[in-house]
N, C-alpha and C positions, 0 to 999 in steps of 0.2 A: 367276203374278202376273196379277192382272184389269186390265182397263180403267181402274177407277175407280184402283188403286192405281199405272199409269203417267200418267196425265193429276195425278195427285199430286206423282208423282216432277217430271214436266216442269215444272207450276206452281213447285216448289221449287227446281229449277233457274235460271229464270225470276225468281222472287225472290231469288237470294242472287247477290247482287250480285257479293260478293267475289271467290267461287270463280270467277264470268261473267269480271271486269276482270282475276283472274291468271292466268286460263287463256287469255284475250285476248293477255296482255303474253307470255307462254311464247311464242306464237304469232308474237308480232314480235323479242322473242329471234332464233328460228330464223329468220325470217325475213331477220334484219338480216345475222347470222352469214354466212349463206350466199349473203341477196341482193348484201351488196357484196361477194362476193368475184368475180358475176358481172357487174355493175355494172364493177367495175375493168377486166375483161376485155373488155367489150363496148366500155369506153368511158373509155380510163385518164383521159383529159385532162380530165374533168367530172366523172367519179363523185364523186369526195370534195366537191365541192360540191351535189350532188344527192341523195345518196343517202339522209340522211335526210330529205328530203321526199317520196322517190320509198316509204322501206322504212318511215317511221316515222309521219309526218305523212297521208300520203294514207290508209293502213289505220286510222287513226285516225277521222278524218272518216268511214270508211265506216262506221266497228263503230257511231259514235254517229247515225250515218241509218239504218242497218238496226234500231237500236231503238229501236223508235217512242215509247214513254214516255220517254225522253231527251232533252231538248232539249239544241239548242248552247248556249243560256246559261248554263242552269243548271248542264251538265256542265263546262264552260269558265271558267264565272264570269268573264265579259267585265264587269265593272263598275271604274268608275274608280275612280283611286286620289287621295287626298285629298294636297296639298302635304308638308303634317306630316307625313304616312306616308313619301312620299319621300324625304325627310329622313331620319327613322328609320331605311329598310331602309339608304340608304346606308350611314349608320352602323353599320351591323349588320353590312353585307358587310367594314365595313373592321374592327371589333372582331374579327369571329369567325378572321380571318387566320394571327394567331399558333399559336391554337390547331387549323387545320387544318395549321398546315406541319409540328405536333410528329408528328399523326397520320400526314403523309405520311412523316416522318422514319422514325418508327417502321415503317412497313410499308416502307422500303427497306432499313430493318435486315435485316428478319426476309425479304424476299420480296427483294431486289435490285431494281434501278431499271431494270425492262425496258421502263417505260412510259416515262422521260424518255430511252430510248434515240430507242426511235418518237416521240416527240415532237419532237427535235431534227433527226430529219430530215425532218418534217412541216413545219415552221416556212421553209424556203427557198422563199418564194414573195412576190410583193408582200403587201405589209402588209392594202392593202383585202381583199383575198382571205383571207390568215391572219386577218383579226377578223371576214370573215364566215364562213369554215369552222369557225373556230373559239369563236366569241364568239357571233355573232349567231343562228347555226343552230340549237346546241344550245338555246340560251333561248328558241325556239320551239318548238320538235319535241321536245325532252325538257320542257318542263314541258307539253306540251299529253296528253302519253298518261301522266309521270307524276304531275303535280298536274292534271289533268285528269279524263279516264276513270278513272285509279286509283283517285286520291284520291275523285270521285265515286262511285266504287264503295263505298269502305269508309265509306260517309256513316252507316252505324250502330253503327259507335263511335264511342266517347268522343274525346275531340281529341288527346290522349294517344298512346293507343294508333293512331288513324288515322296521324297522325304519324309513328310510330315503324314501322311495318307499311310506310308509303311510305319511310321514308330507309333501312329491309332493301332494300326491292324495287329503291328507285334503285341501291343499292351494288352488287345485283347484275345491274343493268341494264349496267354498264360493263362486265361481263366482265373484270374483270382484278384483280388482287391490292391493286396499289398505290392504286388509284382507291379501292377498295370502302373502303378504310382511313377516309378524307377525307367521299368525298359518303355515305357512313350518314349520318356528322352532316349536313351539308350538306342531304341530304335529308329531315332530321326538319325542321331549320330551315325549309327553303323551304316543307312541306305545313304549318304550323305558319301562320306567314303568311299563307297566302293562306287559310285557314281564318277566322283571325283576319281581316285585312280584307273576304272573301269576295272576292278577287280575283286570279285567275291572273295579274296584271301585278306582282303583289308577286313570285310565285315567278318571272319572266320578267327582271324589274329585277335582283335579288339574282345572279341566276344569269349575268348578260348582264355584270356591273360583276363579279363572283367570276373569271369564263373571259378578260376581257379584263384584267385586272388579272395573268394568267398569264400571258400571252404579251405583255404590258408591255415584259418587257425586253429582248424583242425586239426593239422599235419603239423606245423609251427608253432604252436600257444604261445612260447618264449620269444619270438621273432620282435626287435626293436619295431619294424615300420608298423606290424598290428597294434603293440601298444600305443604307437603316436595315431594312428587313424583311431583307438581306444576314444584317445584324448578327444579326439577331433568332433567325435559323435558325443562324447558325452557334454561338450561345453559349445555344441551348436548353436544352442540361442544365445550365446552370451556373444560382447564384441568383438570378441577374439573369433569364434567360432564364423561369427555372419563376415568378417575380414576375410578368413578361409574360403569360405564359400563365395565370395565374390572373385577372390584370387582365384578359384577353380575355376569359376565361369571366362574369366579373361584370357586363363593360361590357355585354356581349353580351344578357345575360340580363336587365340593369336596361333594356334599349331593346327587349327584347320585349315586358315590363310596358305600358312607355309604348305599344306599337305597339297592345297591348291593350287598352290606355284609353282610347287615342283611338276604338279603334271599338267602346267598350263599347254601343253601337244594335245591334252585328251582332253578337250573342254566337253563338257556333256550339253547336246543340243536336242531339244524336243523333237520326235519322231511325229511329223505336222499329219501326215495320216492317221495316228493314233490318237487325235485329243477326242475328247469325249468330257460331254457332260455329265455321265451316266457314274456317278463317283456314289452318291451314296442311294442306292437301290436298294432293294430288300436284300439280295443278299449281305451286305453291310450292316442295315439294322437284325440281321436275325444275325449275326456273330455278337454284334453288341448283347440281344438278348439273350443267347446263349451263356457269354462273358458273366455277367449280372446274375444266370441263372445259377449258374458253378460256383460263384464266387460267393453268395449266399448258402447254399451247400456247405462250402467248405468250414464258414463259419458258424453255421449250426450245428457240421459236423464235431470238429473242434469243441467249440464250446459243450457240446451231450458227453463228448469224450472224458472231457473235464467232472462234470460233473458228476459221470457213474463210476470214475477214477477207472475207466478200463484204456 
């Protein structure tokens, strides 16, 4: 191989964005995997409130300073978000509901519910603390590296497809079976939005009003609207329920329309320098395998837990 055909290679390295931001997020994967489990050891009594700033948020800021043709705006999409759009995404967080609990339902079917085991014993902590570990972190730190850097990344597809390439990547960003079930959608939604607006505070909003709306009943037990979404999951396969769930899917979809309309000024256009075939490379499959690998963990975990009653 000459000269001329490595300074080729690198250039094309260099330009494909994609391969660059999943070979990135691979990176903080492993990173997270293993940095909080030293995090917890170094420092049980603050990790879980730090650690994804320390494992997700800080690598982040550095990947988009270390390249230089990247700005924070444009990779961040820091622009406001218009009244009426507020409105909208709320709307959106609350229609889309039904239709995530069918999907979580379904992955507790088929995978058991080793996530609401850890969950329930995550949640014994004051309240301010459970909505920021759990609410306020994530809608930072997960939408800045994945409707961030990611989504900036795959700027040379179509909206479609960027969309759909980020609600994979999100699902396997959780590591775990049950989760992957829920935020694919979820994650098509929120890159979708903020496409649509051009602004990471749409997928920030959705995602911050989705995680604290989970841990609602926590805080609220007695709260009218948790007992009707009660109702809602528990009478999901019946006709009333699959009614529900098509009402969700409709409502959902007529106020992505409207969220479209309103910012038909920002139509999102493909970045024709950045398309690329290079979509699922090894870095791609080693997150998948990594996802599968955690997500078996979790539930061998789980289940030995179970069984030695510790």
């Amino acid at each position: 191989m000459n000269n001329e055909e490595c300074i080729e290679i690198i250039e094309k390295e260099e330009n494909d964005s994609i391969f660059k931001v999943t070979r990135f997020l691979l990176f903080v994967c492993i990173l997270f995997l293993f940095g909080s489990m030293i995090l917890v050891l170094i420092m049980p009594s603050i990790a879980e409130y730090i650690m994804q700033y320390v494992l997700i948020a800080l690598p982040v800021i550095w990947f988009v300073f270390k390249n230089e043709k990247w700005s924070f705006r444009e990779t961040f999409r820091f622009n406001k978000l218009k009244i009426r759009d507020v409105l909208i995404l709320i709307g959106i967080t609350i229609s889309i509901q039904p239709f995530l609990n069918l999907m979580l339902i379904i992955s507790q079917v088929l995978f058991g519910d080793a996530m609401g085991v850890l969950f329930e014993e995550a949640v014994d902590e004051p309240v301010l603390l459970l909505v920021f570990s759990m609410a306020i972190t994530p809608a930072i730190c997960e939408e800045l590296i994945m409707r961030g850097v990611v989504l900036h990344g795959s700027r040379g597809l179509s909206i479609w497809k960027a969309s759909l390439l980020n609600g994979v990547l999100f699902g396997f960003f959780h590591m775990n079976f049950n989760q992957f079930s829920y935020t694919i959608f979820m994650g098509i939604i929120l890159a979708y939005v903020v496409l649509i607006t051009n602004s990471i505070f749409a997928g920030m909003l959705i995602h911050f009003l989705n995680n604290f709306w989970a841990i609602s009943s926590y805080i609220w037990p007695e709260n009218n609207l948790l007992k009707l979404e009660e109702w809602v999951v528990n009478h999901i396969f019946t006709l009333a329920g699959i009614i529900i769930v098509v009402l969700s899917i409709i409502v959902t979809f007529v106020l992505l329309k409207l969220l479209e309309k309103s910012n038909s000024d920002k139509k999102y256009v493909p970045d024709p320098q950045k398309q690329s075939n290079r979509v699922l490379e090894w870095p791609f499959w080693l997150i998948a395998g990594l996802f599968a690998f955690s997500s078996v963990l979790i539930m061998l975990s789980v289940s030995l837990s179970k069984m030695t009653g510790i």
